[in-house]
Structures are given as C-alpha cells and as structure tokens.
KOLTISE-27142 format. One line per field, with one value per residue (C-alpha): x, y, z; residue number from 1. Coordinates in nm, 2 decimals. Each point is the difference from the previous one (the first is absolute). Example, Ala and Ser with C-alpha at 12.3 -4.5 7.8 and 13.67 -1.06 7.14 Angstrom:
BEGIN
x: [1.23, 0.14]
y: [-0.45, 0.34]
z: [0.78, -0.07]
num: [1, 2]
This chain:
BEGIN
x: [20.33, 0.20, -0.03, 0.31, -0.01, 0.09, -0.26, 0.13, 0.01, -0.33, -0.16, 0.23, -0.16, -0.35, 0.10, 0.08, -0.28, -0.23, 0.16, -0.06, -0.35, -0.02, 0.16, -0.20, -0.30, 0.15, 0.01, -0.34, -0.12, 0.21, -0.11, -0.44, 0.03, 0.31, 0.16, 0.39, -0.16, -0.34, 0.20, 0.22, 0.32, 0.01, 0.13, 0.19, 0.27, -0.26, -0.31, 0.12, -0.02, -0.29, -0.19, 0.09, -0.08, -0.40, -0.04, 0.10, -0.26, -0.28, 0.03, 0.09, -0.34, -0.18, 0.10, -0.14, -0.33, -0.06, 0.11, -0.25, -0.22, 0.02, -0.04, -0.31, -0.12, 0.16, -0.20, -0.34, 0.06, 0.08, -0.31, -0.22, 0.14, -0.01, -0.41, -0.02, 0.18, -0.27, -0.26, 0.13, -0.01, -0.35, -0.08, 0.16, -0.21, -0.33, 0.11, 0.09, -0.36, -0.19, 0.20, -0.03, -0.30, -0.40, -0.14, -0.08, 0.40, -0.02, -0.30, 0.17, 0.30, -0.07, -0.01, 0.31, 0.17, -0.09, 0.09, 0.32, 0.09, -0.12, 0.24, 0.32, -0.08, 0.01, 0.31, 0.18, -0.09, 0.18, 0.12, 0.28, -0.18, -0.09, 0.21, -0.12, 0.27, -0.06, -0.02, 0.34, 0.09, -0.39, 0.00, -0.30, -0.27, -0.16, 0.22, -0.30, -0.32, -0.34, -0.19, -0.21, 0.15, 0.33, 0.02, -0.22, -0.15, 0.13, -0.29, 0.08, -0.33, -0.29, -0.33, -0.22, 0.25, 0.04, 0.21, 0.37, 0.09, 0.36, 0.11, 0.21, 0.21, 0.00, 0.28, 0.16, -0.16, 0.09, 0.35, 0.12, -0.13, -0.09, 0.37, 0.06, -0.26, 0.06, -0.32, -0.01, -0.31, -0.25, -0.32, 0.06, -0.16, 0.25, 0.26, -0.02, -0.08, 0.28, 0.23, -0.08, -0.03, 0.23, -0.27, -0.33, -0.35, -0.23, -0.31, -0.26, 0.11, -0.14, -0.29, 0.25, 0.35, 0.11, -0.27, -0.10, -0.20, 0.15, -0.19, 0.16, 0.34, 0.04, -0.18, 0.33, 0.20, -0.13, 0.29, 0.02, -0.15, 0.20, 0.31, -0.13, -0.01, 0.33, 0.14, -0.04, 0.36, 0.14, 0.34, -0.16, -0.20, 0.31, 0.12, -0.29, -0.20, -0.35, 0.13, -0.27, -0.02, 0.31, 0.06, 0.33, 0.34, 0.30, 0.20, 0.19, 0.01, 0.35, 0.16, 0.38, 0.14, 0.34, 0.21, 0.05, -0.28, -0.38, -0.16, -0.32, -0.27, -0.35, -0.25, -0.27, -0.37, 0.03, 0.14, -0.01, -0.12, -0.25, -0.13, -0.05, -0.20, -0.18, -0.15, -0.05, -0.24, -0.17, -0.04, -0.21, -0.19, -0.12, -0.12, -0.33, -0.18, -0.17, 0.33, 0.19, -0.06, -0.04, 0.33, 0.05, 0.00, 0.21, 0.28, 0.01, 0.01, 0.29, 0.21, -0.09, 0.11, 0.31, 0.13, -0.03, 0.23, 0.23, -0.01, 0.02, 0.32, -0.26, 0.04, 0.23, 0.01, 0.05, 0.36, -0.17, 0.08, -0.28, -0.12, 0.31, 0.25, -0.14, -0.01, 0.39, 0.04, -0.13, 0.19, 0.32, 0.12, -0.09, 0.35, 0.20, -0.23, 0.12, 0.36, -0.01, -0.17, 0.25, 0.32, -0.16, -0.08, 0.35, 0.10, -0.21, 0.12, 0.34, -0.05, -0.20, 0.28, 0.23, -0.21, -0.08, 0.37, 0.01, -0.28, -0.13, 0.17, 0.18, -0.30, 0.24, 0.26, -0.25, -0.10, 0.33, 0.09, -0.33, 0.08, 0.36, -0.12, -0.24, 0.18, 0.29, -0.28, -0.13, 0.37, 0.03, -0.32, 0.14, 0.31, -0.13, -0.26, 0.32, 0.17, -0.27, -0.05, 0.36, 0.15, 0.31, -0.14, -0.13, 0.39, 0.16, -0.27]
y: [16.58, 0.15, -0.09, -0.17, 0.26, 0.33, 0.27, 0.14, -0.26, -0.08, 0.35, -0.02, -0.37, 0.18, 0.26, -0.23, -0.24, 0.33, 0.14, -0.32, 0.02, 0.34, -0.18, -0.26, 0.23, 0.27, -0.33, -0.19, 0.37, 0.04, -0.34, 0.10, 0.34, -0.08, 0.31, 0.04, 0.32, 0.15, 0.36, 0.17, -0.05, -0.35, 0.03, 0.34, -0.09, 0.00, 0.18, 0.39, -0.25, -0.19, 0.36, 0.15, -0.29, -0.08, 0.37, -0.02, -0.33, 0.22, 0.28, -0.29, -0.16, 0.33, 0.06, -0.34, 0.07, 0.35, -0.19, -0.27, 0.24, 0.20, -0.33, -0.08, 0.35, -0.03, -0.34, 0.16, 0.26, -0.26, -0.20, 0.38, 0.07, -0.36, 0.07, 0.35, -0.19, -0.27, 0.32, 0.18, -0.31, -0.07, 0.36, 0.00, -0.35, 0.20, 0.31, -0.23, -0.11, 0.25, 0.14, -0.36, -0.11, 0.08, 0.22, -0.28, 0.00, 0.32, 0.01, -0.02, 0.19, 0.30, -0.28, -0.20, 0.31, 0.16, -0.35, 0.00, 0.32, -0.08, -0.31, 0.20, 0.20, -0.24, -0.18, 0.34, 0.06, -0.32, -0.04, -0.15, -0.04, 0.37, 0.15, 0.08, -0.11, 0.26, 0.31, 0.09, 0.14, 0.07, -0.35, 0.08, 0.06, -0.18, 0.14, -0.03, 0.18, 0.04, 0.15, 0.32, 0.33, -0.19, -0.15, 0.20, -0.30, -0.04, 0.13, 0.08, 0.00, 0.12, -0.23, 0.14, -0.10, 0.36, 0.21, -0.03, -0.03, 0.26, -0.12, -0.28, 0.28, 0.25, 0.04, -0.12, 0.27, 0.25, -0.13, -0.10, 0.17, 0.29, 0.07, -0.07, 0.29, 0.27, 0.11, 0.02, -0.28, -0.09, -0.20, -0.39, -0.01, 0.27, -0.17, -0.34, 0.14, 0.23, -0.27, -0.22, 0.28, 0.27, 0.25, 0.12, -0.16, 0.24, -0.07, -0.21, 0.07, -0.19, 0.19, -0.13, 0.01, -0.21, -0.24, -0.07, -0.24, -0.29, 0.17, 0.34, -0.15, -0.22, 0.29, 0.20, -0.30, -0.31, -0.21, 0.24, -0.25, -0.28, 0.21, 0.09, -0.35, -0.09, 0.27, -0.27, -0.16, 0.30, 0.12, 0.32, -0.21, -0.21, 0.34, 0.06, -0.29, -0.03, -0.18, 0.13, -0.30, -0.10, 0.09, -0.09, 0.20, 0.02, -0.17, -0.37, -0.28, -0.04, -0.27, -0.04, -0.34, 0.05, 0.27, 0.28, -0.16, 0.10, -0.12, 0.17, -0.23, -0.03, 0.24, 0.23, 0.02, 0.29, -0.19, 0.15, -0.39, 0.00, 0.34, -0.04, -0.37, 0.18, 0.26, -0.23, -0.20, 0.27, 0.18, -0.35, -0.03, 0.37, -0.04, -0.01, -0.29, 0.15, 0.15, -0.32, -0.09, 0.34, 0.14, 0.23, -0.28, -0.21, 0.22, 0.00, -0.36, -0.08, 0.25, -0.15, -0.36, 0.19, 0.11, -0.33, -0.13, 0.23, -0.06, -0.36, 0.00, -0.13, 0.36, 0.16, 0.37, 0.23, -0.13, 0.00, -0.26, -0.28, -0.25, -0.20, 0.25, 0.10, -0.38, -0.04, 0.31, -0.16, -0.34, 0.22, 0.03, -0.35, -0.11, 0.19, -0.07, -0.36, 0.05, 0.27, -0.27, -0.25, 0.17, 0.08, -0.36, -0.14, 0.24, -0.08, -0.42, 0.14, 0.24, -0.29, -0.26, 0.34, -0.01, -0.36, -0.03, 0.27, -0.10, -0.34, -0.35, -0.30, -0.24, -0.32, 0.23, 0.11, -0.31, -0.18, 0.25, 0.00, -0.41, 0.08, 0.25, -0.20, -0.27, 0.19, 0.17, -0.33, -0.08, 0.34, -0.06, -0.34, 0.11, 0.30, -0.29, -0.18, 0.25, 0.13, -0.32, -0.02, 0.11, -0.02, -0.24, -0.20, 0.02, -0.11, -0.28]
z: [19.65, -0.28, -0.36, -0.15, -0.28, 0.09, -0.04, -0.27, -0.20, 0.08, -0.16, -0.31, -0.11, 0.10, -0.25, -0.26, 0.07, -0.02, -0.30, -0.18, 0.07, -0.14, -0.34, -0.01, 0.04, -0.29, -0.20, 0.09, -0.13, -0.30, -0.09, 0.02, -0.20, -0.21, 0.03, 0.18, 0.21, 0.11, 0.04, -0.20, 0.27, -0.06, -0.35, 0.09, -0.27, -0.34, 0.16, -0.17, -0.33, 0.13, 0.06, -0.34, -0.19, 0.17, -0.05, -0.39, -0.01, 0.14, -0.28, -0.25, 0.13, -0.03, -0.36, -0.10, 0.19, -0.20, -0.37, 0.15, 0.01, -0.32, -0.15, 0.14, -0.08, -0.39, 0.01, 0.08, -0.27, -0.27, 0.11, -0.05, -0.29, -0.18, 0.08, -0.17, -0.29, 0.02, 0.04, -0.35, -0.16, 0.06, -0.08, -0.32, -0.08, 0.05, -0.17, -0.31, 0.02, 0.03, -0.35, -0.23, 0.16, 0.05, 0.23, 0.22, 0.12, 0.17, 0.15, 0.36, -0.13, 0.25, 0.30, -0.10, -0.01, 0.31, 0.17, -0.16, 0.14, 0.32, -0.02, -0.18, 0.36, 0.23, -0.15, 0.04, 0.38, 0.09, 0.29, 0.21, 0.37, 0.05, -0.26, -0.37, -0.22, -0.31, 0.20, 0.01, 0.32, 0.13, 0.13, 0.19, -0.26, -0.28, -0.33, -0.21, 0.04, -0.22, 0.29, -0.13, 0.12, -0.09, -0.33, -0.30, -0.23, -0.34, -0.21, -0.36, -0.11, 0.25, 0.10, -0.29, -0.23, -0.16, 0.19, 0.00, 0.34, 0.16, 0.32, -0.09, -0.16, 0.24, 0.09, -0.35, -0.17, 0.28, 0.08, -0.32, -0.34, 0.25, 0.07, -0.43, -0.12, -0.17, 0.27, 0.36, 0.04, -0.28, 0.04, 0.00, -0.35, -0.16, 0.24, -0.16, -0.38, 0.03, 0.08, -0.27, -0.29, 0.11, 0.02, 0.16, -0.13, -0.17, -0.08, 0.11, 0.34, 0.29, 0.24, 0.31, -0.09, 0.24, -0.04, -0.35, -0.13, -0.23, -0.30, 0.11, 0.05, -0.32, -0.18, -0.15, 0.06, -0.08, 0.15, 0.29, 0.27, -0.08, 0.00, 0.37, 0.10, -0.14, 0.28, 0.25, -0.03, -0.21, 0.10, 0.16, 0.23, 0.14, 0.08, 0.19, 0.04, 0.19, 0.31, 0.28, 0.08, 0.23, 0.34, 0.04, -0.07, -0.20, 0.26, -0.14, 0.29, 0.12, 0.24, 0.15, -0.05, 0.06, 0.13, -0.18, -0.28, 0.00, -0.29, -0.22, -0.04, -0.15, -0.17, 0.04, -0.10, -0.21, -0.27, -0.33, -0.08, 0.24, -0.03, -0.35, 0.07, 0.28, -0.31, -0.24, 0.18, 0.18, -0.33, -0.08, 0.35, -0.11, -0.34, -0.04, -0.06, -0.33, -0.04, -0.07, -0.36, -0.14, -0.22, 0.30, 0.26, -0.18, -0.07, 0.39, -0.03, -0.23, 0.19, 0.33, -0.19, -0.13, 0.32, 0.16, -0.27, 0.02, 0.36, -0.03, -0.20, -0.32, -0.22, 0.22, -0.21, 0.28, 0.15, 0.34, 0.28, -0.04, 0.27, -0.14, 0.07, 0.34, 0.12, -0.16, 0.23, 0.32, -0.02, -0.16, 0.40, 0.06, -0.13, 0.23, 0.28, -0.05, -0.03, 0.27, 0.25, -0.16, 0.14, 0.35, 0.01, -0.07, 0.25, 0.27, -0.04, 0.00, 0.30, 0.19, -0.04, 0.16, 0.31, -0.02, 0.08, 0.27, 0.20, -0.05, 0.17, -0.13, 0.08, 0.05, 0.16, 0.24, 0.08, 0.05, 0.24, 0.16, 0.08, 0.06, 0.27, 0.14, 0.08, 0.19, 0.21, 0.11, 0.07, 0.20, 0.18, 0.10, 0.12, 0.22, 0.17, 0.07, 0.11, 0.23, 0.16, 0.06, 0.42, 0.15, 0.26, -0.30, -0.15, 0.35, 0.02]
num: [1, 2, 3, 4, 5, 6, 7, 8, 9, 10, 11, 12, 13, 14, 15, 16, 17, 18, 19, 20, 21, 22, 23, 24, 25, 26, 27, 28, 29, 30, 31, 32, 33, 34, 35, 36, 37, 38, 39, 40, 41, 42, 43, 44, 45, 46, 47, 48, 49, 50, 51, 52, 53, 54, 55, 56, 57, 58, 59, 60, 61, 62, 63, 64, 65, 66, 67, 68, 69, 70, 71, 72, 73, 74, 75, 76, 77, 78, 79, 80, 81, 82, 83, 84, 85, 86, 87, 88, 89, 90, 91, 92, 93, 94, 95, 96, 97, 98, 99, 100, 101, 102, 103, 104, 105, 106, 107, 108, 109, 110, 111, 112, 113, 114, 115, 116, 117, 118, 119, 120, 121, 122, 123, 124, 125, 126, 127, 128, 129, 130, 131, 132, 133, 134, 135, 136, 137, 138, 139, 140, 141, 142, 143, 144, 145, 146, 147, 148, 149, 150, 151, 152, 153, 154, 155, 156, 157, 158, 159, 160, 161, 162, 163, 164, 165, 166, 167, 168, 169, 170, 171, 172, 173, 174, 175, 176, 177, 178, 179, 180, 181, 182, 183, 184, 185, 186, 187, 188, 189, 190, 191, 192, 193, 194, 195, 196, 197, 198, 199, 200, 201, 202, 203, 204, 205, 206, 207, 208, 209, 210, 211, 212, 213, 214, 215, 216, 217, 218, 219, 220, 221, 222, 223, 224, 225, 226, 227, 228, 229, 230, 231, 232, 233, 234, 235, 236, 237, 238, 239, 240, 241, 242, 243, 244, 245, 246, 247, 248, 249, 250, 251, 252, 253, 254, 255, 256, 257, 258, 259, 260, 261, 262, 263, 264, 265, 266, 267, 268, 269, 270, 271, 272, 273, 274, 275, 276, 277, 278, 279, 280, 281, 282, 283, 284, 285, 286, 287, 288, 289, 290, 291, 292, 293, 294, 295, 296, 297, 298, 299, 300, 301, 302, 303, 304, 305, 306, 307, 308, 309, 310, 311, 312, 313, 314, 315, 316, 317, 318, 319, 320, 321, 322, 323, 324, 325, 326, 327, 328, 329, 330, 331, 332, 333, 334, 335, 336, 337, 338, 339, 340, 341, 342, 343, 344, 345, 346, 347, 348, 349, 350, 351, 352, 353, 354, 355, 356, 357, 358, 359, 360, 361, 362, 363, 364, 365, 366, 367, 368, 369, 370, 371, 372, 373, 374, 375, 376, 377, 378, 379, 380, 381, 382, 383, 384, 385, 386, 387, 388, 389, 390, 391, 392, 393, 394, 395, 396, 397]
C-alpha cells in the first residue's frame, strides 16, 4: 500500500521533527549549565571578545593573587617587627635598672640579654611557608646567624675583666681609620688613641699593642675607653658597620601587579636598626658578670641603653631609621597594594557582567522556549503517529 503523503514529504517533517529534538536538547542543556554554548562556535559572533576578555580576567586574577600575597608577607613582617619593638623595650627597662637600682637588678643581666638576642634572631628569620621574609633575595636561608665560625661575639671587655677586647672593630679599625692614617696600619691601641687625639700615644705603652689591658689603655688617656665604646653607633661604624651576622643580600623583594608596574617591597635584616640592636645587646650578653657594676662595665651599659633609644625613636641623635621608620617602611606599599587590587577588582565585575552577557542564558527565556518547544514536539510526534497509521485502503474505506 502506498502512504497518502508522498515520500518526500514524509523525510522533510522527519527533518523538522529531528531538528526540533536537537533544539530542544541545545535548550534542556543550556538550561543545566546556564551558559548559551559549550564551544566557542556557538557564540561565533562575540567569542574573539569573549576570548580577549577571559584572558584579560586571568592576568587581572593573577595580579590580585601576587598583591594578596605581598600582603600576607608585609603582614608577617609587621607582626616580627612589632616583637623586636616589644624586645628593645624590655631591654631598655632592664638597662634602666641595672643603672638606678641595686646590684640585685642585674644579676641575670648576661641571661636576659643573651635571650633577647636569641629572640631579636628569630623574629628576623621569619618566614612565609619556606621563604625567610628579611633575607632579601636569598629566600632560602635563615638572614640571621650567631652560629660560631659565622658571627664573632661582641666582647668589649674580655672574661677576666682586664683586657680590652679588638675583634668587634676589626674591620673598623682596618677598614675605616686604616684608610684615614697618616700610616699604612697601626696597632688597635694607637689606632683608636690616634683617632681620638690626633696623634700617637707615647708613654706608658702597652706590652701588646693590640691587646692592652684597661690599666694600659686608660693609662695616657683616661677617657680613652669610653671614647672606644662610644664608636659603636659613630658615623664611621654606619659606614662600615659589624654585620657578620646576615646571610642574606642586597637584593629588595619585588612583585608585578599590573602591567607594566612591579612594585619594591619590604626590608632586609641588615638594617642599620637592627644591626645596631643586635650589638648593643650582645655587647651586654658578653660582659662579664664581675664586669657589670664596675666604671668600665657600666660605660658599656649606658651606651648599650643609648643605642636602644636612639633606635627606639626615644633619643633619636644619630638620624638613623628606627624600628618606627622601618615598620612605616613595610606598610608604606600597603596603600597602593589596596588601591592597585581596588581597580583590578572593579574591573573584573565589569569584565564579568561583559562575558556574563556573551555566554550565559536568559533563565525565563530559556525556559519559555524550552515549554514552547516541547509542546510542538508532542504535537509533531502526534501527527507523524497519525500519519503513519494512515493507507490509502484505509482512505478509500
């Protein structure tokens, strides 16, 4: 029997009914991810903008995850730094004491400073995961290091009390007045004499030049040891300042976060700050106990206590950057960290409404056509039964 519709007609409803399904199907997906497309060639038209735009997000999102991270990094700092503040303070406090108050007050003055310093260390080998924070760019080492063979002690005065101790100023009095001499090299004791009084000592002179006694040293000049101790913040020693122990480099942390903009951040461990809190309490964890209360011992004391003012902002004589300055230097970036992050954020809500409008659906559009389309393929599917079931013998009948 034939059908009553030609054949032809017959595979052009198929078609339709087919193609309809296919709609239906793009819809019934469009509808569960909420995107027009799962490929590019389905939003041909915008998907060069589409493209440009997602890339430009990805470097946006970038950016904000490396100011994210400086922050974090600027954080840690501040928190290290906020505890060497807390550290000086206490130091100062004991210092005080042990200058108004008995003998009793610094009876565990070599102890409290050795634990200080141990502490000043630790804050300054921070780290961010497995990265120290103070080493500039030698990210991969502690910064700070009192490890013998490494760091030489500060010892102005030696453990029997009576021997004026050089190797804190080796290299000042080799580096620095050595280079100022009217002499090649002199011993340590006409090195230091020379540069207080403008010429060479005469007479008593020391049985070991470079190692005299404090009665040899004071002998000719009776201020000539406190003069000594004063060189540890004097201008020549912030030329060339004792600073064996750091283990990092030169190098200043940098970061891109935007194009064309990397920004400086952070400091180091060597610090004229911290290298001058690093000698003043080592010069106290290395004075002898018997030492202490003596003239010489507390000379060594009030400068210690002078330093840590001047680091602490409290008697700031020297014009160098205290803790203050250094922390004001650390959160200094944090501004345009914040305004950087800011724009790239504004940007990304605009650039997400951009591909918002590209590639995701009209929910209620979606789903009015999804009904719409529905219904006319139950309607196909009703008249293709009909149509099937229809002959010509049934017609004639």
């Amino acid at each position: 029997m034939t059908r009553v519709a030609p054949f032809a007609q017959q595979q052009l409803i198929m078609f339709n009914v087919l193609n309809q399904q296919k709609q239906l199907f793009d819809l019934q997906t469009q509808l569960s991810t909420g995107v027009v497309a799962q490929q590019y060639s389905g939003i041909y038209q915008n998907a060069s903008r589409l493209v440009s735009t997602e890339a430009a997000v990805g470097r946006t999102n970038q950016f904000i995850a490396n100011i994210a991270t400086v922050e974090q990094r600027l954080a840690l700092m501040d928190i290290s730094m906020e505890s060497i503040e807390g550290l000086g303070v206490e130091m100062r406090k004991l210092l005080n004491a042990s200058l108004d108050g008995p003998e009793s007050h610094v009876a565990d003055m070599n102890d409290l400073a050795t634990n200080t310093l141990s502490l000043v260390g630790e804050a300054l080998n921070a780290r961010d995961g497995t990265r120290y924070l103070f080493a500039g760019a030698r990210v991969d080492r502690a910064p700070v290091s009192f490890a013998a063979g490494t760091y030489t002690p500060v010892r102005l005065i030696e453990s029997d009390a009576t021997t004026v101790d050089e190797t804190f100023y080796q290299s000042y009095y080799t580096d620095v007045l050595g280079n100022t001499l009217p002499y090649a090299q002199g011993s340590f004791y006409q090195q230091i004499y020379f540069d207080k009084n403008g010429s060479l000592p005469t007479v008593p002179a020391p049985a070991d030049n470079d190692n005299p006694t404090l009665t040899e040293f004071n002998a000719q000049d009776p201020d000539l040891f406190s003069y000594y101790v004063d060189r540890l913040n004097s201008a020549q020693m912030f030329a060339t300042p004792k600073r064996d122990y750091y283990q990092g480099d030169n190098v200043q942390n940098a970061t891109r976060i935007d194009e064309g903009f990397e920004i400086n951040y952070g400091i180091s461990a060597n610090e004229i700050a911290f290298q001058q809190l690093i000698t003043a309490v080592d010069a106290i964890a290395n004075i002898p106990k018997a030492s202490i209360v003596t003239t010489e011992g507390q000379v060594i004391v009030k400068k210690a206590r002078d330093m840590i003012e001047n680091i602490l902002g409290i008697d700031a004589t020297n014009g160098i950057d205290g803790l203050t300055d250094l922390r004001i230097k650390i959160n200094g970036p944090r501004i345009t960290l914040d305004n950087v992050k800011d724009r790239h954020e504004q940007y990304n809500a605009y650039a997400s409404q951009i591909i918002g409008d590209i590639q995701n659906i009209n929910t209620a559009e979606v789903i009015a056509r999804l009904q719409s389309d529905q219904l006319q393929l139950q309607v196909s599917y009703s008249t293709i039964s009909r149509i099937q079931s229809l002959s010509l013998l049934n017609y004639l009948n």
